[in-house]
Each structure stands twice: as C-alpha cells, then as structure tokens.
C-alpha positions, 0 to 999 in steps of 0.5 A: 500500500503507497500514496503520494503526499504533497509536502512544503518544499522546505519542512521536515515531515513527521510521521506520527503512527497510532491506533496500531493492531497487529498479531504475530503468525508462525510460517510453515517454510522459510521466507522465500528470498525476494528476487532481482533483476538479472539476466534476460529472457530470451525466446526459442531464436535467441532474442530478447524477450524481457528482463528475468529475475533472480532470488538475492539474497540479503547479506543483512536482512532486518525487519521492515518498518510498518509505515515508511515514508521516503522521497518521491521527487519534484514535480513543477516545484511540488515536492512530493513524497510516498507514504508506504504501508507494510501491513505484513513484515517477516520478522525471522525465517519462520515468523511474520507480524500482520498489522490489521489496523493503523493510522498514520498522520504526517505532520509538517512544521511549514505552512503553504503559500498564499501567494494569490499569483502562484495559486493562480499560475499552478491552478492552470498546470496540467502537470500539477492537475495530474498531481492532485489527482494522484496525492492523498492531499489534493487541496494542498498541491498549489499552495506547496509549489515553490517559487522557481526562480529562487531554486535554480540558476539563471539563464545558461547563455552568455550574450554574444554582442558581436556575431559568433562563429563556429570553427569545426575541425576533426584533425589534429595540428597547426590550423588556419582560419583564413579571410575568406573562409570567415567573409564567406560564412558571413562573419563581418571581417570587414568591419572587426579588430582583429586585436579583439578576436577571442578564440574559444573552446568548452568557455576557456579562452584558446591563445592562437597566433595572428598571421598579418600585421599589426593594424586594426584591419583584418586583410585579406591575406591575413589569418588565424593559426591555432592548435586544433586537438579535437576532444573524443565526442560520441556525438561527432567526429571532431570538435568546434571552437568558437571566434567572436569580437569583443570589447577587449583584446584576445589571447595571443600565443607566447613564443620561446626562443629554443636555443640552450646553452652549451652545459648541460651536453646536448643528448642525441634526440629521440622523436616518439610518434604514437600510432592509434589502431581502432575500430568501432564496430560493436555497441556495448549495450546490445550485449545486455549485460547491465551497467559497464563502462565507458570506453576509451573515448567515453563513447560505448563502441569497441572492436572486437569482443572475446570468449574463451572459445576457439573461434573467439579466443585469439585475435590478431592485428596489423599494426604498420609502423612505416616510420619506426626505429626498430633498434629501440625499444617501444610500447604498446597501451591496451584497452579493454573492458569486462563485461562477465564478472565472477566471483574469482579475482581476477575472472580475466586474463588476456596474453600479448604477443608481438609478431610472434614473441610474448610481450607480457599479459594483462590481468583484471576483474569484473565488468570493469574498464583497463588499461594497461601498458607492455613494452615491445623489445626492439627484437620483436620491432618491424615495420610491419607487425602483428599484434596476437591476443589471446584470452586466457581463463585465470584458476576457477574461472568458466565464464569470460567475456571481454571486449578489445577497446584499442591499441595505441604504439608509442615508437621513435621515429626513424630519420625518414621524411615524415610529409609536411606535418608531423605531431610528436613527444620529446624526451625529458631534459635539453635535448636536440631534435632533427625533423625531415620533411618534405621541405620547411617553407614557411615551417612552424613548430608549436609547443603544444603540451598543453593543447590548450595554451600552445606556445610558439618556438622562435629563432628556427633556421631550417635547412631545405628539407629538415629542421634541427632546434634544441630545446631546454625544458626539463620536462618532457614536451609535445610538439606540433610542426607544419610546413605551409603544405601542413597547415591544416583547414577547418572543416566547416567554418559557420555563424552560430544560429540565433534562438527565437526572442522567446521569453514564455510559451506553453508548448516547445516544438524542436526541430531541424531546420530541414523539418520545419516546413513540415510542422505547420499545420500542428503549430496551428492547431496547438495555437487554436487551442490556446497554447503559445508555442514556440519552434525552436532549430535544435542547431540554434540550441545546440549553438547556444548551450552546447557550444555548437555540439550536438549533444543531448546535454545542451537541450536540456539545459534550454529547457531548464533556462526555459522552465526558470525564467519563462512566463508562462513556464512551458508544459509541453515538448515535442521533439520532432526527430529521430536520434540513434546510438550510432550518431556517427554512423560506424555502421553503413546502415545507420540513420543520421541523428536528427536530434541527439537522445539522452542516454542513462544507466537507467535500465538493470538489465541492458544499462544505458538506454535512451531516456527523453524522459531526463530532458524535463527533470530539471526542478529537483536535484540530480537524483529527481527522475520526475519529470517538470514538463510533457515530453513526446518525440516524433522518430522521423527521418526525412521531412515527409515522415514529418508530413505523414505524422503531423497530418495524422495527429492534426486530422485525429483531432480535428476530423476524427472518423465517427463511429463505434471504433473510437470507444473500443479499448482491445487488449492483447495478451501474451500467453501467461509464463514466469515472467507473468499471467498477462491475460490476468493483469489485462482482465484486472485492468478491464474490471477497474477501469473500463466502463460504458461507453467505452467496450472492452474487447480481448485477445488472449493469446492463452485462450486461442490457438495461434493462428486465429490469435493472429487473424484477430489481431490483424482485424482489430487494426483493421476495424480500429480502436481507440485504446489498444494494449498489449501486456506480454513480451516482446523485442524491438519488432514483434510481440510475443515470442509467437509473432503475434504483431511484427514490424513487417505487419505493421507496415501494410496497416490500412486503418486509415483515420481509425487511429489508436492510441497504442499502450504497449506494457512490455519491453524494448518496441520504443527501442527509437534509437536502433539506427539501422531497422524502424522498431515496432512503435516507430513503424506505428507512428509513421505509416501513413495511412494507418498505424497508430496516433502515439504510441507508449512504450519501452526503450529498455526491459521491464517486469508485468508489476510495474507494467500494471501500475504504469496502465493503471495510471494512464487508464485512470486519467483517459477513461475514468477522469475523462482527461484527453491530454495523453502527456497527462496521462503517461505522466499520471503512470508514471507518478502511479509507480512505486519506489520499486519500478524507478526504471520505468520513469525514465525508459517508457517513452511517448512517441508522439505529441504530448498535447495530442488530446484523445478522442472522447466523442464515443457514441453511446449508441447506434441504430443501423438503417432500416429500422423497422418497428413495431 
C-alpha cells in the first residue's frame, strides 16, 4: 500500500503512527528470498524477450518498518513524497507480524503559500492537475509549489554582442582560419579588430597566433593559426571552437626562443610518434549485460569482443609502423573492458604477443574498464607487425567475456621524411631534435603540451628539407610542426544560429531546420487551442548551450533556462526527430541523428538506454527522475515522415472518423509464463477501469490457438480502436515470442483515420534509437495511412508489476477522469509507480505529441438503417 503526499518544499515531515493492531503468525517454510533483476529472457531464436529475475539474497536482512515514508521527487516545484504501508513484515525465517489496523498522520512544521499569483499560475498546470489527482492531499498541491526562480540558476547563455562563429575541425595540428573562409560564412571581417578576436573552446579562452600585421584591419591575406586537438565526442567526429569580437583584446600565443646553452651536453634526440589502431564496430549495450563502462573515448563502441572459445579466443592485428626505429625499444597501451564478472579475482586474463614473441599479459576483474601498458623489445620491432591476443581463463574461472577497446604504439621515429606535418613527444631534459620533411617553407613548430595554451618556438633556421632546434625544458614536451603544405583547414567554418526572442510559451516544438516546413499545420492547431508555442532549430540550441555540439546535454539545459525564467513556464515538448546510438554512423546502415537522445544507466538489465524522459527533470536535484514538463518525440527521418505524422495527429483531432471504433479499448495478451499471467493483469485492468461507453474487447493469446490469435489481431487494426494494449513480451519488432504483431505487419496497416492510441506494457518496441531497422512503435507512428496516433512504450526491459501500475495510471486519467491530454496521462503512470519500478520513469517513452488530446466523442449508441418497428 503507497500514496503520494504533497509536502512544503522546505519542512521536515513527521510521521506520527497510532491506533496500531497487529498479531504475530508462525510460517510453515522459510521466507522465500525476494528476487532481482538479472539476466534476460530470451525466446526459442535467441532474442530478447524481457528482463528475468533472480532470488538475492540479503547479506543483512532486518525487519521492515510498518509505515515508511521516503522521497518521491519534484514535480513543477511540488515536492512530493510516498507514504508506504507494510501491513505484513517477516520478522525471522519462520515468523511474520500482520498489522490489521493503523493510522498514520504526517505532520509538517511549514505552512503553504498564499501567494494569490502562484495559486493562480499552478491552478492552470496540467502537470500539477495530474498531481492532485494522484496525492492523498489534493487541496494542498498549489499552495506547496515553490517559487522557481529562487531554486535554480539563471539563464545558461552568455550574450554574444558581436556575431559568433563556429570553427569545426576533426584533425589534429597547426590550423588556419583564413579571410575568406570567415567573409564567406558571413562573419563581418570587414568591419572587426582583429586585436579583439577571442578564440574559444568548452568557455576557456584558446591563445592562437595572428598571421598579418599589426593594424586594426583584418586583410585579406591575413589569418588565424591555432592548435586544433579535437576532444573524443560520441556525438561527432571532431570538435568546434568558437571566434567572436569583443570589447577587449584576445589571447595571443607566447613564443620561446629554443636555443640552450652549451652545459648541460646536448643528448642525441629521440622523436616518439604514437600510432592509434581502432575500430568501432560493436555497441556495448546490445550485449545486455547491465551497467559497464565507458570506453576509451567515453563513447560505448569497441572492436572486437572475446570468449574463451576457439573461434573467439585469439585475435590478431596489423599494426604498420612505416616510420619506426626498430633498434629501440617501444610500447604498446591496451584497452579493454569486462563485461562477465565472477566471483574469482581476477575472472580475466588476456596474453600479448608481438609478431610472434610474448610481450607480457594483462590481468583484471569484473565488468570493469583497463588499461594497461607492455613494452615491445626492439627484437620483436618491424615495420610491419602483428599484434596476437589471446584470452586466457585465470584458476576457477568458466565464464569470460571481454571486449578489445584499442591499441595505441608509442615508437621513435626513424630519420625518414615524415610529409609536411608531423605531431610528436620529446624526451625529458635539453635535448636536440632533427625533423625531415618534405621541405620547411614557411615551417612552424608549436609547443603544444598543453593543447590548450600552445606556445610558439622562435629563432628556427631550417635547412631545405629538415629542421634541427634544441630545446631546454626539463620536462618532457609535445610538439606540433607544419610546413605551409601542413597547415591544416577547418572543416566547416559557420555563424552560430540565433534562438527565437522567446521569453514564455506553453508548448516547445524542436526541430531541424530541414523539418520545419513540415510542422505547420500542428503549430496551428496547438495555437487554436490556446497554447503559445514556440519552434525552436535544435542547431540554434545546440549553438547556444552546447557550444555548437550536438549533444543531448545542451537541450536540456534550454529547457531548464526555459522552465526558470519563462512566463508562462512551458508544459509541453515535442521533439520532432529521430536520434540513434550510432550518431556517427560506424555502421553503413545507420540513420543520421536528427536530434541527439539522452542516454542513462537507467535500465538493470541492458544499462544505458535512451531516456527523453531526463530532458524535463530539471526542478529537483540530480537524483529527481520526475519529470517538470510533457515530453513526446516524433522518430522521423526525412521531412515527409514529418508530413505523414503531423497530418495524422492534426486530422485525429480535428476530423476524427465517427463511429463505434473510437470507444473500443482491445487488449492483447501474451500467453501467461514466469515472467507473468498477462491475460490476468489485462482482465484486472478491464474490471477497474473500463466502463460504458467505452467496450472492452480481448485477445488472449492463452485462450486461442495461434493462428486465429493472429487473424484477430490483424482485424482489430483493421476495424480500429481507440485504446489498444498489449501486456506480454516482446523485442524491438514483434510481440510475443509467437509473432503475434511484427514490424513487417505493421507496415501494410490500412486503418486509415481509425487511429489508436497504442499502450504497449512490455519491453524494448520504443527501442527509437536502433539506427539501422524502424522498431515496432516507430513503424506505428509513421505509416501513413494507418498505424497508430502515439504510441507508449519501452526503450529498455521491464517486469508485468510495474507494467500494471504504469496502465493503471494512464487508464485512470483517459477513461475514468475523462482527461484527453495523453502527456497527462503517461505522466499520471508514471507518478502511479512505486519506489520499486524507478526504471520505468525514465525508459517508457511517448512517441508522439504530448498535447495530442484523445478522442472522447464515443457514441453511446447506434441504430443501423432500416429500422423497422413495431
């Protein structure tokens, strides 16, 4: 037994219990040990059908407490808390104490608001309307809303006063932003003072080198030369700084002049060059295997994985080294990643082998991330190597999976011509370094250890086709060298996109540019009905909180500046864009990312999942999963998906087809196993919740035979629902392990305008971010023609309990309460789950509008002609 309480955001509740009557009962066997997730199921194919559970057992276990009371979350500036009752506790392996009678009171030490403004604003939310339906003291919800301004920070962006430019480069080296690239990206070159140019990256400021002379005009044979070091990105291949005009002067990089003095002796130079050998080719998350590591570039992608298998066990690697002094010593840095753990430390083992001879081995335990270093004996060096891998399993040790991240060869160089550009690692103490190119006009050498303040070395007097300069630092340095043929070119040079001149809205649309033409006609309808909206480019965000990144981070920091200082303060949001895990397309197959999804460790079973839900908690603290604002995703690719779906949510609303169908609430049912009797939960759920004039209607795989289960799932589509709800299990593409409804079905759906809202109480057919085949619910959203009008479902695993809770909450708000707003709706399940079930806020996800209202106009009754009486 839970229920939610609202509570004054500052007090500090009390719990006062009485009137308690309970009695103490003997238990005939043991307490059975409460289960956890763990491992999968998977269906006759190997597919994964659902997350299992498993007994733990706990290492301390302790009596439970009768009544407790515990965070909930924060919800629009309402904190909320869950009063849970535990009527029966065990309190040994024999005996249980059952309370038969108790009354509990909460009691705060702060009042609530009387803030005639505040009451007004709140009593006109529809996320704090769905909260008072859902807490024990409705009445109080309003007047316990705190004053958002004061609770979080201000406005996230800096007011650029000039235009800003983004400088987006994916190589490393000596780079160059010319006149023209800047006039021809529209930056008002004419018209700066290049003594107030400022280069930045992530808001530190990036000394960098003026090519021209020293007047106020920046000339067309002037330009700017910066270090670029691209930091690894998941989001995309490179990095983007940022050049803007301001009231001061820029950052210019120092130079240091190289030569040394005669003592200490000059020490023959070594050149170390690092040689990086990787390829992106699995996404750790597809092994299901829980909550793992980062790998080496913060990203989830690896090369290859091992078991102790023959076929797996060994792996071998070319490592061409065409530049490498092979009578010297080099090393070899290893990235791995467990992602079996057992109860034997270490549980891995990995042997290394260099073109044939053992260099060592690396040893590790758990579903844990390594690095290590080997050292390559100038024996076993060539210019063309094989680099062997082999898994071992350590003493006890049965159950081994790893996954090879990347390898990256420090080696010196040999005295061969290295091209134009050359990035290299010095040694330790003065030292005398001779570099060969292919010819050394206008050459540059930085210093550049610390990438971000570089330094530039003077006094350099080169010969043809080498240069030779003596260095006197006492640590070990980095250095960048470029001839003019080694100067590199941005890849792109643009002005950043300016935000809308926005300051309040109801409704958020965020779309690409390329997008827009298409969502005009849902832009209109929101306004019709009220709603102040603002279309907002997700570039023109990504430029403004991201500092041009695309990344997830920066759109939820736009909503936060939004929900802070906004009047009104926003309800809903639509993204309007499909987003994957391969954002960078490793595979050939892969849609673009169109607008970033935010990825948690959410999910017990698979880890990280996309969680759009993470977008909108931005009242609360990092810890609150609840969210502050209704949030749905259109997974469109191309602008007439966009058309396809908008006009199907337009004419939903505002030309529905009449009839019968649109009351009809079908509930398909998976065949009942260990994971759940769901022909049961979906019974319990009609039972609760679906009265006249709504007409339930079943399809229960556990009481028909398969085929026939099939042909009337396939006609229900047909004949059109209003509500349909499947509670069973599932992949990413079909229901149940029979093949009870597939993406291949879905997309020869003709149901025309008889358009469901689609419930879907099972596992991964949210799954939007596979990149290379539709799921199941994004099949449903963008056929045309047909489908579904929303769809709610999972992006990860799930367990019936929690599922039950989930549609009980959305059942409540549609059919019983009468409340259309399907984000009020799934915002109502979410809030309905108990503390067991937290995943489930964040992986079930609403593809469609969360403004779209569901249709209530459901006839009470029909006469078919001719009507003959008597």
């Amino acid at each position: 037994q839970a229920t939610l309480i609202a509570v004054p955001v500052d007090a500090q509740p009390t719990l006062v219990i009485s009137a308690v009557q309970q009695s103490t009962h003997m238990l005939s066997q043991p307490v059975a040990i409460a289960p956890q997730p763990s491992g999968v199921l998977t269906d006759e194919q190997g597919d994964v059908i659902g997350g299992d559970y498993r007994p733990v057992a706990d290492p301390n276990p302790q009596t439970p407490s009768l009544v407790q009371l515990a965070e909930a979350g924060t919800v629009r500036g309402v904190r909320l808390m869950r009063l849970t009752l535990l009527p029966v506790r065990p309190i040994s392996d024999a005996a249980y104490v059952a309370a038969d009678e108790v009354t509990v009171q909460v009691r705060f030490d702060t009042q609530a608001t009387t803030d005639s403004l505040m009451l007004q604003t709140a009593a006109s939310d529809k996320l704090l309307q769905t909260v008072q339906t859902l807490v024990a003291n409705p009445g109080q919800v309003t007047g316990y809303q705190s004053l958002l301004q004061q609770q979080l920070q201000q406005a996230f962006v800096e007011t650029a006063t000039t235009p800003t430019m983004a400088i987006e480069v994916s190589q490393t080296g000596i780079t160059a932003v010319t006149y023209s690239d800047l006039d021809d990206a529209d930056f008002p070159v004419d018209s700066v003072n290049p003594h107030k140019l400022h280069l930045k990256r992530d808001g530190a400021e990036i000394p960098f080198e003026w090519d021209g002379d020293g007047d106020t005009v920046f000339e067309t044979n002037e330009r700017i030369l910066f270090f670029a070091s691209p930091r690894p990105s998941r989001w995309l291949n490179g990095d983007v700084y940022l050049l803007n005009e301001d009231a001061v002067d820029g950052a210019r990089i120092n130079t240091r002049p190289v030569a040394i003095p005669a003592t200490p002796p000059e020490v023959d130079d070594v050149v170390w060059l690092d040689t990086t050998i990787e390829e992106n080719k699995l996404y750790t998350p597809d092994c299901l295997c829980g909550n793992l590591p980062f790998g080496r570039d913060g990203d989830r992608w690896v090369w290859d994985f091992m078991i102790p298998d023959p076929q797996f066990q060994d792996r071998t690697y070319n490592v061409p080294l065409p530049t490498a002094d092979t009578s010297v010593d080099a090393e070899v840095t290893l990235w791995f990643i467990g992602y079996t753990s057992v109860s034997s430390n270490p549980d891995h083992q990995v042997d290394v082998s260099w073109n044939g001879a053992s260099i060592g081995s690396v040893m590790w335990d758990g579903k844990t991330a390594v690095t290590n270093t080997l050292t390559i004996p100038a024996a076993n060096l060539q210019t063309t190597n094989e680099m062997t891998l082999s898994l071992v399993n350590p003493a006890g040790v049965t159950v081994n999976g790893i996954w090879f991240d990347a390898a990256q060869v420090r080696y010196a160089r040999s005295g061969a011509q290295t091209g134009n550009a050359l990035t290299f690692t010095g040694e330790s103490g003065p030292r005398k370094y001779t570099i060969g190119l292919a010819n050394t006009t206008d050459l540059r050498i930085y210093d550049v250890t610390a990438v971000d303040t570089p330094v530039m070395l003077a006094g350099l007097v080169p010969d043809a086709k080498q240069i030779t300069f003596r260095d006197s630092t006492a640590e070990s340095r980095r250095y960048a060298v470029a001839n003019s043929s080694g100067i590199i070119s941005p890849d792109h040079v643009r002005r950043l996109k300016s935000l809308q001149n926005a300051n309040g809205a109801d409704y958020i649309l965020i779309a690409p540019e390329a997008f827009m033409p298409a969502v005009d006609a849902l832009v209109a309808l929101r306004q019709s009905q009220g709603l102040q909206v603002v279309v907002e480019d997700v570039q023109a965000i990504y430029d403004n909180y991201g500092d041009g990144l695309p990344v997830p981070e920066a759109i939820h920091d736009y909503l936060a500046d939004a929900y802070v200082n906004w009047s009104p303060v926003p309800q809903y949001v639509l993204l309007v864009g499909d987003g994957s895990f391969d954002p960078k397309q490793y595979r050939a197959a892969s849609t673009p990312t169109w607008i970033a999804p935010f990825f948690m460790e959410a999910d017990p079973w698979i880890g990280e999942v996309p969680v759009d839900n993470r977008f909108v908690t931005v009242d609360g603290g990092n810890e609150d999963f609840l969210p502050d604002m209704l949030i749905g995703r259109l997974p469109v690719n191309s602008l007439s998906e966009v058309q396809i779906v908008v006009d199907k949510i337009v004419a939903y609303e505002t030309a529905p087809e009449f009839g019968p169908w649109a009351g009809q609430v079908t509930f398909v049912a998976d065949n009942t196993d260990n994971a759940g009797d769901f022909s049961y939960h979906s019974s319990s759920l009609i039972g609760e919740f679906v009265d006249p004039p709504w007409v339930p209607r079943t399809i229960f795989l556990q009481d028909n035979p398969l085929d026939e289960t099939i042909a009337a799932v396939q006609a229900q589509w047909a004949n059109g629902s209003g509500i349909l709800f499947y509670n069973g299990h599932s992949s990413r593409h079909q229901w149940a392990a029979e093949r009870l409804f597939h993406t291949d079905d879905a997309v020869n759906l003709h149901n025309g305008a008889r358009l469901p809202v689609v419930l879907e109480m099972t596992c991964l057919t949210g799954s939007f971010h596979v990149p290379d085949l539709p799921t199941l619910d994004e099949e449903l959203i963008t056929q045309e023609n047909g489908g579904a009008a929303a769809v709610w479902g999972a992006t990860g695993l799930g367990v019936a309990t929690g599922h039950h809770e989930l549609s009980s909450g959305f059942l409540q708000t549609v059919i019983v309460d009468a409340n259309p707003i399907i984000g009020q709706a799934a915002l109502a399940g979410k809030l309905n789950l108990k503390n067991f079930h937290r995943d489930l806020i964040d992986t079930f996800t609403l593809l469609g509008d969360p403004a779209m209202r569901v249709t209530l106009d459901i006839p009470d009754a029909f006469v078919y002609l001719p009507l003959v009486s008597r």
